[in-house]
C-alpha positions, -999 to 999 in steps of 0.1 A, spaced: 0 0 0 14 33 -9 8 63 8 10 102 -1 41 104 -26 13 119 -54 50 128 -71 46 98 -98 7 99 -91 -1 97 -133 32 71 -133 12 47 -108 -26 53 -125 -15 44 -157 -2 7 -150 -39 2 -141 -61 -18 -119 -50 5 -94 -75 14 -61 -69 56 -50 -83 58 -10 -84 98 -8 -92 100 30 -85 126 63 -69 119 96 -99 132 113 -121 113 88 -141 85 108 -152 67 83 -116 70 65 -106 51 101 -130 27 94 -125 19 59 -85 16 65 -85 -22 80 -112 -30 52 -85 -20 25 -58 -36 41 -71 -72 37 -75 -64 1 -43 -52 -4 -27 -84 -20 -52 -87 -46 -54 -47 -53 -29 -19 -59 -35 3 -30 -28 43 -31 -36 64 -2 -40 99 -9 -47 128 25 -69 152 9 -58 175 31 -23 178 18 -30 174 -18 -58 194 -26 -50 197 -64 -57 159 -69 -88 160 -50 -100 189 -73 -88 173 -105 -110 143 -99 -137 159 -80 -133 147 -45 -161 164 -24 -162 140 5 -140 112 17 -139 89 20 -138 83 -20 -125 53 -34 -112 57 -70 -109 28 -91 -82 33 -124 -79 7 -150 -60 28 -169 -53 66 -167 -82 74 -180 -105 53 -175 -119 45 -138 -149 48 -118 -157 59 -80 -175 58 -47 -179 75 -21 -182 64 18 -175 34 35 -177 -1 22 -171 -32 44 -144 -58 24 -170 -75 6 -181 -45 -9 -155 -36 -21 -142 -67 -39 -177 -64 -53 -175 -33 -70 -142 -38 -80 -154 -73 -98 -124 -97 -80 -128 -126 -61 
């Protein structure tokens, strides 16, 4: 799971398949939604994003509230949702087993 290094952001989106957690410290449903992505993270590229120090990605793709899950399958192609989602969920929406 990475976190925060938005540096190579594009770089990471475009190898697809590739799950963006934009969340807050003082989010409690970010808290909540944390341990959820962990137990995912060996079948899912994980990127953790704090809104609050990278507010120019959370405007680029419209990030209102967190937390909001980004799925990229390619750069520019990818789909969202926003809120917490227990682990089954999850592996729904993103279609894996």
């Amino acid at each position: 799971m990475l976190e925060g290094n938005v540096t190579n952001f594009d770089e990471i989106i475009n190898e697809g398949n590739v799950l963006v957690d934009f969340y807050a410290t003082w989010c409690g449903p970010c808290k909540m939604l944390a341990p959820e992505l962990e137990t995912i993270q060996d079948k899912v590229k994980i990127v953790k994003i704090d809104i609050d120090k990278n507010p120019d990605l959370c405007k680029r793709y419209g990030v209102m509230s967190v937390p909001t899950l980004i799925y990229f399958t390619s750069k520019d192609n990818y789909k969202t949702h926003t809120g917490y989602m227990p682990k089954e969920n999850i592996l729904n929406w993103l279609n894996i087993d």
